[in-house]
N, C-alpha and C positions, 0 to 999 in steps of 0.2 A: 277256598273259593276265591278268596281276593287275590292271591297269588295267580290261580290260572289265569283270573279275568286280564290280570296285567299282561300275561304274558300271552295272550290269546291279542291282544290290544295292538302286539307288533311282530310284526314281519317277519321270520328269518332273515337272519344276517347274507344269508346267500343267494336270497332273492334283489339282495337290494341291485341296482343295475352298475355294472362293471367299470361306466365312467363312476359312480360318486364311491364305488371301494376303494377306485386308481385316487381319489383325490382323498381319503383319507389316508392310506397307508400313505402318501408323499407328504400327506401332514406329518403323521409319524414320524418316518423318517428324519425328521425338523428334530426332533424332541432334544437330541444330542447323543441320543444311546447307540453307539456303531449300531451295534449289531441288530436293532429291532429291523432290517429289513430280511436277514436272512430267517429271523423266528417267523417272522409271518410266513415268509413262503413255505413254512412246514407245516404251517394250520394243517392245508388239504392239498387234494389235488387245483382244484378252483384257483384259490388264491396262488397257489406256486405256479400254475400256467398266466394271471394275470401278472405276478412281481416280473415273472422273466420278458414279460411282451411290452413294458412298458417302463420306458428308459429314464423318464420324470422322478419314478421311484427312487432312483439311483444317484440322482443329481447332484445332492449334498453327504459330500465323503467324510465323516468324521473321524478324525482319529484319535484315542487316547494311547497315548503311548506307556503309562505308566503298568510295567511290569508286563509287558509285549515283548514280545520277541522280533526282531526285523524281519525274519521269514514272515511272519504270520502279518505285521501290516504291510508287507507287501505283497504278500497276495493279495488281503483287502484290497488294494489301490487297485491291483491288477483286475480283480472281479467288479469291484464299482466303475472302475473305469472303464470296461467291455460293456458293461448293462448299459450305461448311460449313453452312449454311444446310439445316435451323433450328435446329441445335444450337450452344450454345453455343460461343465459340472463345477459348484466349488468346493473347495478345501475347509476343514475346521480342525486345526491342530492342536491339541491342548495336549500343552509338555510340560513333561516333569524333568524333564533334563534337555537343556538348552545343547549340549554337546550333540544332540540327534536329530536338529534341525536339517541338516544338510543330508544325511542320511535316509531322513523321512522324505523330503522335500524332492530328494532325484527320482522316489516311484511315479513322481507325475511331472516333472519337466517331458519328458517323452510325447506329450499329450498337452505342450501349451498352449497349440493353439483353441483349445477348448476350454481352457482355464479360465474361470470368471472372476471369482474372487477368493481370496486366503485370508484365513482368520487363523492370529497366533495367541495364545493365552499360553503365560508364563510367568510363573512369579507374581502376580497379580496384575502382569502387565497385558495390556490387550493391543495386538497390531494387525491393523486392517491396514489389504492393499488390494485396489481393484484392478484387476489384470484387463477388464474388457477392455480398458483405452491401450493396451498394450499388444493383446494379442489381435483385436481383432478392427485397427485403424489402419491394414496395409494387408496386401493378401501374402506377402513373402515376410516370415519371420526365423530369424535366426537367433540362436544360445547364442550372445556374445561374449557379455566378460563375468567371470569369475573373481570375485575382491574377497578374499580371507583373513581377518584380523586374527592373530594367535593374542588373546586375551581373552581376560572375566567382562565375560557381556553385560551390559551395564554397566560397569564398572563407576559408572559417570554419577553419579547423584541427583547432577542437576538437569539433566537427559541433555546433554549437546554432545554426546559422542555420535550421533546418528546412525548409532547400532541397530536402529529400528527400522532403514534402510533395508527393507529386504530386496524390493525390485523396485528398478527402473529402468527404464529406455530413453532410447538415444533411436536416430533414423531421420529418412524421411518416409514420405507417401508410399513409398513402392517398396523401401526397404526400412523394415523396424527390427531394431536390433537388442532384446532383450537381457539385461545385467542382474546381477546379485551378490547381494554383498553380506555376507553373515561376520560373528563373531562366534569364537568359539576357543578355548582354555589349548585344544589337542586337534589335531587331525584324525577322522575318523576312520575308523578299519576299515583296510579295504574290503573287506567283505560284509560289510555294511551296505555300500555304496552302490548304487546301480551307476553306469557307464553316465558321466558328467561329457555331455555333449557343446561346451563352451567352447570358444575356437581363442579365449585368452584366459588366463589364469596372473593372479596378483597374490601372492603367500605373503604376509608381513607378519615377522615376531615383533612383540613389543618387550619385553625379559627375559633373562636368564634362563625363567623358572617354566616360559612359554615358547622353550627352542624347540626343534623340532631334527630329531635325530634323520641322516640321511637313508636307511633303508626305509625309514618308514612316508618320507617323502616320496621314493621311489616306487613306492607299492601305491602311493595315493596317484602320482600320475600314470600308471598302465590302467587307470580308470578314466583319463581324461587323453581318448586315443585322437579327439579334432580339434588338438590344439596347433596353433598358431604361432601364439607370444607365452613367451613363461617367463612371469616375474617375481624373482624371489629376494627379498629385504631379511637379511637376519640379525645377528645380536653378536655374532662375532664371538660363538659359542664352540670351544672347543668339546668335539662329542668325544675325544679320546680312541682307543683304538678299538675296531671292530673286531666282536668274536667269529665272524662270518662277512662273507663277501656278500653286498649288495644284491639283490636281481638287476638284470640289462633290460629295462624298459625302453621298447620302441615307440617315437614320436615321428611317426613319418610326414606328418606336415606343418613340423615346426621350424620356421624359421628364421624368428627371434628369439633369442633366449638374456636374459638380464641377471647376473649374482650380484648381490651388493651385501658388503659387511660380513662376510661367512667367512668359519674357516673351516669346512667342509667341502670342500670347492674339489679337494682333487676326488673323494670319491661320488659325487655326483655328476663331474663332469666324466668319469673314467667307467660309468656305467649307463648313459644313454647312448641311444643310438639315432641320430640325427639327421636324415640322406640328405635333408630339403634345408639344412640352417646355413643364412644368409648373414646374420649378425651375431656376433658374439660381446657381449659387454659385459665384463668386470667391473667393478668399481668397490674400494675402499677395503680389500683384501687383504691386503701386507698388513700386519703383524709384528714387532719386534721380541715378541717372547715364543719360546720354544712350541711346537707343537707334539702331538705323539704321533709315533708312524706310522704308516701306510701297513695295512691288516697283512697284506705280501710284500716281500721285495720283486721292482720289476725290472727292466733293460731301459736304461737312462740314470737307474736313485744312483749310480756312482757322484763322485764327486768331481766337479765342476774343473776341469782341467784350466781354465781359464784364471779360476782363484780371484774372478772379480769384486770389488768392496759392496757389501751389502746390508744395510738394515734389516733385512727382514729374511733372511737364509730361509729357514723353514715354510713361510708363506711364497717363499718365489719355489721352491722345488716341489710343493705340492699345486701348485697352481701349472709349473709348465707340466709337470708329470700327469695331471690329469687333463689337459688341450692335447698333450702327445695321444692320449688313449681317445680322448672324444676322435678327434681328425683321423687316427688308425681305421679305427670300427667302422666309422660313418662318411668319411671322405667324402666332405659336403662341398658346395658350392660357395665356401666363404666369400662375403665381398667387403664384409666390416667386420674389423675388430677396433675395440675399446675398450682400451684401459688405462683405469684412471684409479690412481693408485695402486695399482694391482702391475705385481713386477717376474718374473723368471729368470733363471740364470741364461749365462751367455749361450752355454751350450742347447740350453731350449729353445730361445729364441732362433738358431741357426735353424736346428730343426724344426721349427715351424715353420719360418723363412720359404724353407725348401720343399715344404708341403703345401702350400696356398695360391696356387696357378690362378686363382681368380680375382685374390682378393684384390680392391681398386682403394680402401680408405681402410689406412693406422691411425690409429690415433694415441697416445702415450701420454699418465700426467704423472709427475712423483717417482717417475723411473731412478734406477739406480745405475741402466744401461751404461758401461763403460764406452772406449774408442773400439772396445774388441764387437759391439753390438752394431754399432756405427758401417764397422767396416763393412758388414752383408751387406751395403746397398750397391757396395761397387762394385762394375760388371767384374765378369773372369772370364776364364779360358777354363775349354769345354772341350775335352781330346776326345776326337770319333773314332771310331777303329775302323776300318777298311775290311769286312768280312773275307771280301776277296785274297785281300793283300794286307795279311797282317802286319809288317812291315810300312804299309802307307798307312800313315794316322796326320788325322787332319784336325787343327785348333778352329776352333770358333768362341764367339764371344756369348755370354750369355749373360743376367742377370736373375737373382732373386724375385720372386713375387714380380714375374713380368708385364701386371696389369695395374700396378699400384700409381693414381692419379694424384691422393690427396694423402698429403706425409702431413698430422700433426703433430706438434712437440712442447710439450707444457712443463715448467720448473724440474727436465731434468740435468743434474747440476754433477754430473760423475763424468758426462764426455765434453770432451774438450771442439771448442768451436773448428779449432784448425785441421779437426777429423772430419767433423761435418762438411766443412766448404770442400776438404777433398773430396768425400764421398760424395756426394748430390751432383757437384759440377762433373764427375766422371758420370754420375749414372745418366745426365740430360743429357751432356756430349754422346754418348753412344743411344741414348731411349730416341731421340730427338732425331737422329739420322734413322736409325735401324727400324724403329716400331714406332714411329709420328703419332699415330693413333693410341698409344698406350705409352705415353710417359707423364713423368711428374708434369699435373695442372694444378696443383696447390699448393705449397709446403708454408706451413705455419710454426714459427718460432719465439718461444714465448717466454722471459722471465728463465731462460737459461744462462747463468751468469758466467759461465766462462764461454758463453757463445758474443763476442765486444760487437761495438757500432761497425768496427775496421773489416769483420767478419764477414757481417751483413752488408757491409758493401761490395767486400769482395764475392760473394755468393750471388749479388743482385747483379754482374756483370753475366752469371749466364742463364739465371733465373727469370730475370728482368719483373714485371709483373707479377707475376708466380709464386713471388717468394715476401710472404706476410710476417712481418718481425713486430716484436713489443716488447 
């Protein structure tokens, strides 16, 4: 009898009215348990017509990652983040493995400007970042930069490695430009990863032990198709030779690209394809110990007819061997190269010389370039053939890299000065008359010691201005 009376005392659960069931089950949903929104909506019919019509329920995405599968929290993502719609939602990540940050993290980039706030729990660590001053203080927002540290997250002790940096922004009023910066041991599978829409990318190794072999870089960027800039800092880790050729990933709207300290360089440069790259920057490439070969032999590995003196043999023939492959495939719009430190034999250098119609700024530091690399700058003769009248062939003059404005030249100490003032003063005598508009306007010479003061004088007689020495 006590029992009925009690329960005569209340209500049905399903008479209670439809706002105050919406505002418990959004309690609920709080608790941290994923999935108590989809159990409720199995009660009955009732509640699974109220869970799906009301997008509050939905708002807070929790995710445990431990012992999930990627498919399965990405569906989550994908179904909380349709119900919740068009209100705002936040994230609650609790991870057991820091390497799935990034992986977890791309099912809701897609949907930032709806992102409110992200809560990380790891390790006992907890990091809150509130995205509403990020997504929603400017109506136009853009995926900007990509910052990858290849290390153990935390690693720091005393927390100033600011691994905890997950987002931030940069902009102004009308344009906010949203960044992120993880840590992570490996690069994640790409099929992990939903489509990483940043329009820059930053790769940094920090050891040996956190290098990152080149196909698997490869397969990471045909994930990141609106890139921009790609920067990649290595360890100067030789990955030895490949049992398989790379994939050819397309970057059609990149057109900066930065290697620095690799010596992987010919097969990631010999397997993108780049229509839109403007820059190209090497830096600190050259090598003096052997490298392993190239997984094929291709047209160029011959040996260098020239027989020029080299420190770093092996890093300059994988470096021009793989710019010959990028510039074949992708015959881009070059206007800057840089390198700085980073060297090729004579005969690549020609050949690239003779491929770069656009480019308008060299720049060279730690070259080993002989008088034989010197000489491409001076014009030549260019036989036409007379279609008509094979018999009439007409000479004209021509030069390399016919738009090239700005020559830099930093400590390199193999060509002799008295090639230089030949070449340059031939190439302004003929650029200077013939194409006004496209000749050398800067040349910079620096710390080349068999380039003398007597040199530079003689060079500044047709240079005048133009020609910057130290």
């Amino acid at each position: 009898m006590i029992i009925s009376t009690v329960n005569d005392s209340f209500p049905p659960f399903s008479s209670l009215p439809p706002e105050l069931l919406i505002e418990i089950f959004s309690t609920c949903s709080l608790t941290g348990d994923w999935h108590i929104p989809l159990t409720l909506s199995r009660v009955c019919c009732l509640w699974r017509d109220l869970m799906i019509s009301s997008p509050c329920i939905w708002q807070s995405i929790v995710v445990l990652d431990s012992r999930r599968t990627m498919s399965s929290i990405r569906a989550q993502a994908e179904l909380w983040v349709a119900r919740s719609s068009p209100l705002p939602f936040n994230v609650v990540l609790k991870l057991a493995d820091f390497e799935r940050l990034l992986p977890i993290m791309s099912c809701f980039l897609p949907n930032l400007a709806r992102w409110m706030r992200c809560t990380i729990t790891y390790d006992g660590r907890i990091i809150e970042t509130s995205l509403s001053d990020l997504t929603l203080s400017s109506p136009r927002r853009v995926l900007h930069h990509l910052d990858i540290l290849l290390k153990t997250p935390f690693e720091d002790a005393a927390g100033d490695d600011e691994d905890d940096i997950i987002f931030f922004s940069c902009g102004s009023a009308a344009y906010r430009h949203i960044s992120m910066k993880v840590a992570t041991t490996k690069l994640p599978h790409a099929e992990m990863v939903n489509p990483l829409l940043f329009t820059s990318l930053d790769i940094s190794e920090s050891t040996f032990e956190y290098s990152v072999r080149s196909p698997d870089l490869l397969r990471f960027l045909a994930h990141c198709p609106n890139l921009e800039h790609f920067y990649f800092h290595g360890w100067s880790h030789n990955e030895g030779t490949l049992d398989a050729p790379p994939p050819v990933i397309a970057l059609p709207r990149l057109h900066t690209l930065l290697l620095d300290e690799i010596c992987n360089q010919r097969s990631i440069l010999s397997h993108l394809y780049l229509p839109a790259l403007r820059e190209l920057r090497l830096r600190h490439i050259n090598v003096d110990y052997p490298l392993e070969p190239y997984h094929v032999p291709e047209e160029g590995d011959s040996d260098d007819e020239f027989h020029d003196f080299s420190q770093s043999p092996h890093s300059d023939l994988h470096t021009g061997m793989g710019i010959r492959k990028l510039l074949s495939r992708s015959r881009p719009p070059l206007e800057i190269l840089d390198m700085d430190l980073s060297d090729m034999r004579t005969k690549d250098f020609r050949w690239v010389f003779d491929k770069l119609p656009d480019l308008k700024q060299f720049s060279i530091v730690g070259s080993d370039m002989s008088d034989s690399v010197v000489t491409l700058f001076v014009p030549f003769a260019v036989r036409d053939v007379d279609e008509q009248d094979q018999d009439q062939d007409q000479e004209r003059m021509s030069v390399r890299l016919p738009q090239l404005s700005v020559l830099k030249m930093y400590s390199c100490q193999q060509l002799s000065g008295d090639a230089l003032v030949k070449a340059l003063s031939a190439r302004v005598h003929y650029t200077d008359r013939a194409t006004p508009d496209a000749t050398l306007a800067t040349v910079v010479i620096s710390n080349c010691n068999n380039f003398t003061p007597s040199h530079a004088q003689e060079l500044s007689w047709d240079l005048h201005d133009r020609l910057h020495v130290s």
